[in-house]
N, C-alpha and C positions, 0 to 999 in steps of 0.2 A: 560540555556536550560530548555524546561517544554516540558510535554507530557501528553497525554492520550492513556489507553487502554481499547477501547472497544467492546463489544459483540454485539452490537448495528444494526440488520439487515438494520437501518433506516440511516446510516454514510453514504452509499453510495449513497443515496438522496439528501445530505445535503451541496454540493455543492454550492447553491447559498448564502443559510444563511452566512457558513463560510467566504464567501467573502462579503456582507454585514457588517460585525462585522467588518472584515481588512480594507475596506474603509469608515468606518463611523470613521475612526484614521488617518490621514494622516502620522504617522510615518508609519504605519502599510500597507498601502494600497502598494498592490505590480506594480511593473514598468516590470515584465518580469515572463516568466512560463517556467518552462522546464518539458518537455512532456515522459514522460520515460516509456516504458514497452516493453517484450515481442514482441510485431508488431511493435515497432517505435521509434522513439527517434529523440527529436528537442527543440530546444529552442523558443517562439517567444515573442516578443513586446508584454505586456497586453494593450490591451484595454480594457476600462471598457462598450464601446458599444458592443464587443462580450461577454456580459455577457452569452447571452441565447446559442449563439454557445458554449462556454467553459461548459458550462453545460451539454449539448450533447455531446460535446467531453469527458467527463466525465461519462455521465452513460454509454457510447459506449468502452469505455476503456479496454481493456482486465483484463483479472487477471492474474499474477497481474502485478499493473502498480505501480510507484511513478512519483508525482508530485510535483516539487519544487514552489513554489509560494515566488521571492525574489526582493527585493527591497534594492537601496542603500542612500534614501530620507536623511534620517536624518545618522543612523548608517544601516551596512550590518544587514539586518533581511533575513530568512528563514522560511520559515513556508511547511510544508512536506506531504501530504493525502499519502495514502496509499491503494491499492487496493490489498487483499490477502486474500489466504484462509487458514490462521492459526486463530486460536479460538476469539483470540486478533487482532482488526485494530489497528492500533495509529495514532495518529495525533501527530506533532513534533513543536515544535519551536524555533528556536536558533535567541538569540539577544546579538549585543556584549554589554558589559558589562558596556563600557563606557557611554550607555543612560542613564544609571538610577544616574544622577545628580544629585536627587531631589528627595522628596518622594512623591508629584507630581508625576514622572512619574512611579515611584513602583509603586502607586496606580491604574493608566491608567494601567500596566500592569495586576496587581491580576483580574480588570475587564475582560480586554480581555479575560483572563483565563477564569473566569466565565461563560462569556459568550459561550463558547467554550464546560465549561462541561455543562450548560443545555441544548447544541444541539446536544451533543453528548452523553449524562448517559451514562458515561465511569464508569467502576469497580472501577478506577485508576488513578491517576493522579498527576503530582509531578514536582517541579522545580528545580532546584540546579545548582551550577557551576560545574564546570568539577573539581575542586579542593577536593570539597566534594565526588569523588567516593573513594571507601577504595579496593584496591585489597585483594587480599589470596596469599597466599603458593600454589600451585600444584605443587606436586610431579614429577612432567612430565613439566608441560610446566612456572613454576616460577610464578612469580607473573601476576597475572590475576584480570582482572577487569571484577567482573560477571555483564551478563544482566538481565533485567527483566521478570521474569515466572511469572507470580503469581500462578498457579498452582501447585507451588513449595515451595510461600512464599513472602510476604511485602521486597521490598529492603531498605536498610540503607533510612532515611528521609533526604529528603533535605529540604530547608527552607521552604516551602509551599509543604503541602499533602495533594490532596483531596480523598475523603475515599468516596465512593459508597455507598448506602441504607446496599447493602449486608453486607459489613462490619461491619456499625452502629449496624445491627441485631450481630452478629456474637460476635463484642465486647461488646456490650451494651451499649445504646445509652449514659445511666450515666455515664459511664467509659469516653468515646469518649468525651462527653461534659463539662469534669472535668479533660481534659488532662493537663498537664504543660506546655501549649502553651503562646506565646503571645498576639493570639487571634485565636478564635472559632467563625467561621458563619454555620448557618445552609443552606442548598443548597434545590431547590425549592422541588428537588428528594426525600429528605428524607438522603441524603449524607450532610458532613461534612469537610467545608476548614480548614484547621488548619496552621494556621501559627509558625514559631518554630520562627520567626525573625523576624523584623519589614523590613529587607532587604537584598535579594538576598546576598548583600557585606559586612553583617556583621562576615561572615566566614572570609574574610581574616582579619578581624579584632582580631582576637583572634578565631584562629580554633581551639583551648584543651577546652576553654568555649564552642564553640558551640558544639563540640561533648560530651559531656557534656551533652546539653542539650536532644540532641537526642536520648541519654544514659537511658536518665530519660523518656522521651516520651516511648522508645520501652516498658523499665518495668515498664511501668504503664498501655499500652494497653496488654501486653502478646508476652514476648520477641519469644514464642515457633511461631509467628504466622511471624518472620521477618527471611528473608533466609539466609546464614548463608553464599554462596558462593558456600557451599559445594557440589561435585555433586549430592554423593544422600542424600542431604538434601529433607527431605518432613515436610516445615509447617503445620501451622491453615490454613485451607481455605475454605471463606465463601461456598456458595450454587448462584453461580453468575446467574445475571439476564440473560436475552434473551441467554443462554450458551449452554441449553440444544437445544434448538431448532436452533439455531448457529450449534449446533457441527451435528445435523440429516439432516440438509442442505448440511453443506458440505460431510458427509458420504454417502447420498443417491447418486441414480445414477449411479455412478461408472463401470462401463465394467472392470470385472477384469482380463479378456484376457490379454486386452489392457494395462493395468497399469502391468501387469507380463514380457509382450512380449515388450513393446516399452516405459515404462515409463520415461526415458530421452529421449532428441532428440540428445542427445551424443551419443547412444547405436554406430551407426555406426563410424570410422572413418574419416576424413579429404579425404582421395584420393576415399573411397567410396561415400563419398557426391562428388567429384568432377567429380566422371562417372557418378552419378546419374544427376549433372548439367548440362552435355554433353550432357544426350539421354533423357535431360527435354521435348523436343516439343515429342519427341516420346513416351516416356511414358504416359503422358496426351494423346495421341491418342487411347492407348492401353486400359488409365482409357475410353474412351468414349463407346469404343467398348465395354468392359465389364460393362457398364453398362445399354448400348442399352438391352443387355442380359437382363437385370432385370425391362426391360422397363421404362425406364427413359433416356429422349432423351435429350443429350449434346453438344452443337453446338459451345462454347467458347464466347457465349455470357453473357452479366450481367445478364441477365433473367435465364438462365439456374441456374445460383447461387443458385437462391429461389429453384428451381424442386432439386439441389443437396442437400440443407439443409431439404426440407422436408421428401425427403429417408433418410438421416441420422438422422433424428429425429424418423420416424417410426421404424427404425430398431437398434434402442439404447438396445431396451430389447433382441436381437437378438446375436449370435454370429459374424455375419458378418462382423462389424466393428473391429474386433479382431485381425485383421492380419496385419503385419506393411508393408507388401505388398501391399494392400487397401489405408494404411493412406499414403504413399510415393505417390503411383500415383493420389491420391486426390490433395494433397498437389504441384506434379507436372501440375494437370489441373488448380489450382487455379492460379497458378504462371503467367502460361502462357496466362492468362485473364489477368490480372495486367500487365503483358510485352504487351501485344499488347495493351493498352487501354494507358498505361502512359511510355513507354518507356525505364523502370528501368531494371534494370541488375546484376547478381549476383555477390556478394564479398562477403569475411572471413575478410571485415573492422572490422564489430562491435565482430566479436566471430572467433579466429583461427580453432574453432572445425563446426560449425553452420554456413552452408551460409543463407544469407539476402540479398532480394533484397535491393536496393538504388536507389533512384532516388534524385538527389543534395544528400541536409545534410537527407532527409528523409528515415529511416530506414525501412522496411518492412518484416515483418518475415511471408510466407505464411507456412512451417513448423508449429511456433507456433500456430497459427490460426488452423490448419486442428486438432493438440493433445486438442485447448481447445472449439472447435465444437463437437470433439466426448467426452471429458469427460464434458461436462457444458454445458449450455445450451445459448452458443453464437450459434451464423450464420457469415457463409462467407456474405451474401447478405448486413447485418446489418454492420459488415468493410468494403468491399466496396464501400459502399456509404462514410463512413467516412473517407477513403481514398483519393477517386475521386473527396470529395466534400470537406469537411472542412479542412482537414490537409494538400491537393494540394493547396487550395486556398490559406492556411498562409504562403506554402511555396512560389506560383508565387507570393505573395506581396511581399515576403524578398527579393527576387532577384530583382522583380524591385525598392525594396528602397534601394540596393548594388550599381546599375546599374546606 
């Protein structure tokens, strides 16, 4: 496994490079994408001629989505994006274990890596087998294997760590570059690869040596800055890059109405979403009528979409979108453009609490969509289009290459 964690407002750009880097590797180049978030859920066939669609299917992507990008060419590989609004993105990759034959292809891989953090100037970043995590005691729930905060604190090292600008500052770059590694590269950033191993699999080879060496690595950088499991553990932690202005992105905006009054789309139950399903065409009529009132005419056309987003955009600084009475019948006019335009119909398939439209395997959350139009600055008009255009199209190709 390897990952990165970063503050990087520019990750979500970066879509075409990442793929670039995985097909200039033929192990690497993926044979399939599974489409995951919030509005939808699908698998389809990569093509490498819909580079420029997958790209738009990507900056169009709700928050948040995950995307698997996997391949079974040589060995099962993964590779993971992530679209969220927690401080940290990450980017993932899981390869089995059995590729690395050769130190050939360890080497082919520390590049990939590379490659990876200069497109990404991740805080973070680190490889290991699953062998190398070390659980805790909790008093409550036993042995536990903690995740990664860095907020919190550096996790156990696994055999490749790369270390951010921020950190080099933090620990001092003489420390950093004098560590008891196997080997030390400097990175284009001003960050720092370190290697504890020459390979991923010299752990099962003697795991009391390698932790050992880890041992030596944490107290020689400053064991107070590596986390400990503990919950209220609080490390060293640098002053991370793009963090501050990361973290006033995702705070600004906000209707605090709306996040008091309707912050889950749980809030209601199962048979209450299921009379809401029933008196769907009727509610959406009711949304049109009230908002004729407000002078914006709704006729259940795609045009109308834009005229709905742009009153929900003027009216963000307003209390009006505050009511979950508002977002429900929103949420039932948009539905009801989507049912008469493409045919889909509501089920509790993907969530027993949350109806979704469907249409085949293709998921549709007009719910989700209506909570991340008034807290973010998506548009219904901007998913519809990626509905009706791109993610229909991949699905009428799948059925006619079923068929």
């Amino acid at each position: 496994m390897a990952g990165f964690l970063t503050a990087n407002p520019a990750y979500q750009e970066l879509f075409p490079e990442i793929l670039h880097a995985l097909l200039s590797r033929d192990a690497y180049a993926p044979e399939r994408i599974e489409l995951g978030g919030t509005d939808f859920e699908k698998v389809i066939e990569f093509d490498p001629t819909l580079e420029r669609e997958l790209s738009t299917m990507w900056k169009s992507a709700p928050d948040p989505s995950v995307w698997h990008l996997e391949s079974d060419r040589v060995v099962h590989l993964s590779i993971t994006l992530v679209k969220t609004s927690l401080p940290f993105a990450p980017l993932n990759l899981r390869i089995e274990r059995g590729y690395f034959v050769s130190y050939e292809r360890v080497a082919e891989f520390i590049e990939v890596l590379k490659q990876f953090y200069n497109l990404l100037r991740p805080a973070f970043g680190s490889s290991e087998l699953r062998e190398m995590f070390r659980p805790y005691d909790d008093p409550l729930l036993g042995k536990v294997v903690p995740g990664i905060d860095l907020e919190h604190g550096l996790p156990n090292p696994g055999w490749l760590i790369a270390l951010g600008p921020e950190y080099v500052d933090m620990f001092g770059e003489g420390r950093v570059k004098s560590a008891p590694c196997h080997s030390i590269e400097s990175l284009d950033d001003g960050g720092v690869l370190l290697l504890l191993s020459s390979s991923p699999l010299d752990y099962l080879r003697d795991p009391k040596e390698f932790d050992e060496r880890r041992n030596r690595l944490k107290s020689h950088l400053g064991i107070e800055a590596f986390d400990t499991g503990e919950p209220s553990f609080r490390g060293k932690i640098p002053r991370f890059r793009f963090f501050e202005k990361r973290s006033k992105e995702l705070a600004s905006g906000t209707p605090t109405g709306f996040v008091r009054q309707s912050s889950s789309l749980s809030a209601l139950n199962q048979d209450e979403w299921k009379t809401w399903i029933q008196n769907n065409h009727s509610i959406a009529l009711d949304f049109v009528r009230v908002m004729s009132l407000r002078g914006v005419k709704l006729d259940f056309s795609e045009r109308s979409l834009e005229a709905l987003d742009e009153y929900i955009d003027r009216s963000k600084k307003t209390d009006v979108l505050n009511s979950v009475e508002f977002f429900t019948k929103m949420a039932a006019y948009v539905a009801q453009i989507i049912i008469r335009n493409t045919g889909a119909a509501w089920s509790f398939r993907g969530s027993k609490d949350i109806p979704s439209l469907w249409l085949g395997d293709v998921q549709i959350s007009p719910l989700a969509r209506a909570q991340k139009v008034i807290l973010e600055d998506e548009t219904f008009e901007r998913w519809y289009q990626f509905i009706t255009g791109t993610l229909l199209s991949a699905e009428k190709s799948g059925d006619a290459g079923r068929r």
